[in-house]
C-alpha positions in Angstrom: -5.6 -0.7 12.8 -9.2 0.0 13.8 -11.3 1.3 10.7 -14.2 2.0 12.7 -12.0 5.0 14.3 -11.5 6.3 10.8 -15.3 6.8 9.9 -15.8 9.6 12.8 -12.9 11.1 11.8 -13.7 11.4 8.4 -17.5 12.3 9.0 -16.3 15.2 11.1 -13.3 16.3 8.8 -15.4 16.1 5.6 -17.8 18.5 7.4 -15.2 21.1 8.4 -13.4 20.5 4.6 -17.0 21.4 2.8 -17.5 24.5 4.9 -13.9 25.5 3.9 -14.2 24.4 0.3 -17.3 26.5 -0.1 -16.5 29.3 1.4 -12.6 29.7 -0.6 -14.4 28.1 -3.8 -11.9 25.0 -3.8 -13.2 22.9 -6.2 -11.0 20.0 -7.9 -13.1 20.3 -10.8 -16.0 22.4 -12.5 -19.0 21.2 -14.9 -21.0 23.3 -17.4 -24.1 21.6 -17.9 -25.0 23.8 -20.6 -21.6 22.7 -22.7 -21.8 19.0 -21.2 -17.9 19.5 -20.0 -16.1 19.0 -17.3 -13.1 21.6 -16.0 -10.2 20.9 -14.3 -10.5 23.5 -11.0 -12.7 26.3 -10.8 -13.6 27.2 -14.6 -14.8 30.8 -15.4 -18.0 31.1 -16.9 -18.0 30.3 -20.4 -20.9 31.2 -22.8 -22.9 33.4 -20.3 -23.3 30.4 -18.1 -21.9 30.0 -14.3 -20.0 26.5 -13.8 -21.5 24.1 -11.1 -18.4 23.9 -8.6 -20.8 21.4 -6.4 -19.2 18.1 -7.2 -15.9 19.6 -7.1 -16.6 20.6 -3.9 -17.6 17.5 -3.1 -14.8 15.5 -4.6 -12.3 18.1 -2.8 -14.0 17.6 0.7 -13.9 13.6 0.0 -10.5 13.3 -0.9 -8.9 15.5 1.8 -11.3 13.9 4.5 -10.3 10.6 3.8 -6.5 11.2 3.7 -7.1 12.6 7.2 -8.8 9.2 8.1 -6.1 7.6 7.0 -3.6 9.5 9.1 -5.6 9.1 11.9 -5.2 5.4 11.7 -1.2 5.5 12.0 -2.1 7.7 15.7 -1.7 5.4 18.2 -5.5 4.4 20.2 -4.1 6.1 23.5 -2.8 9.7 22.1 -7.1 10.1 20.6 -8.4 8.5 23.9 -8.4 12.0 25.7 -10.3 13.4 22.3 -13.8 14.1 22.9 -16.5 12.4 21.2 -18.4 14.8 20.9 -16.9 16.5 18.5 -18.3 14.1 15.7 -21.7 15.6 16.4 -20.7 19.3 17.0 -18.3 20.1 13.9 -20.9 18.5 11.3 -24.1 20.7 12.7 -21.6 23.7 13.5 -21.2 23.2 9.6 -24.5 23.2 8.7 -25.6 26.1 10.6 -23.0 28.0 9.0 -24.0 27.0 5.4 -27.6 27.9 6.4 -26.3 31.4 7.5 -24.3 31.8 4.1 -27.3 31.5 2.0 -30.1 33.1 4.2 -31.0 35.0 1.4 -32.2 32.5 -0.7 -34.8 31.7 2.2 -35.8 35.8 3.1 -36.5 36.3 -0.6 
C-alpha cells in the first residue's frame, strides 16, 4: 500500500463529490445558527430561517472521497499506471469554474 497514491485520488474525488453535493443538496447534516441546532440531512427551514447545508456538504464530500481513497488503495499500481495525472489538476478547477458559474449572480448584482 502506497498512501501517497490515495491523497490525489481523494483531492480529485472530493472536488467532483462537492460539485455533486451542491448541486443535488446532499448534505449529511444541516445547522440553524439562529436555533444553535444541528439536523440530521437537509432540514427545512424552521422559524423563517434557511439551514446552512455548508458543513454537511462538506462532511458528505469528505466522507465519500475518502472511502474512494481507500478503494483506490486495494487497485493494484499497474491497472492506475495508464491513468493520467493530470486529472488531479483538471477535475478540482473544472469544479471550481462550475461553482463560479452557479453563483454568478451573486458577483453581477
Amino acid at each position: 500500500m502506497n498512501w501517497t497514491r490515495a491523497i490525489p485520488v481523494f483531492s480529485a474525488t472530493f472536488a467532483v463529490i462537492y460539485v455533486t453535493t451542491i448541486t443535488y443538496n446532499l448534505a449529511l447534516f444541516s445547522y440553524h445558527p439562529s436555533l444553535n441546532r444541528f439536523e440530521f440531512l437537509v432540514g427545512s427551514p424552521q422559524s423563517g430561517v434557511t439551514p446552512m447545508y455548508w458543513y454537511g456538504w462538506l462532511t458528505t464530500s469528505a466522507l465519500a472521497a475518502l472511502l474512494v481513497a481507500a478503494i483506490s488503495l486495494t487497485i493494484p499500481s499497474r491497472w492506475t499506471a495508464r491513468v493520467w495525472s493530470g486529472l488531479t489538476w483538471v477535475l478540482p478547477i473544472a469544479s471550481m469554474l462550475y461553482i463560479t458559474y452557479v453563483i454568478r449572480d451573486y458577483f453581477l448584482h
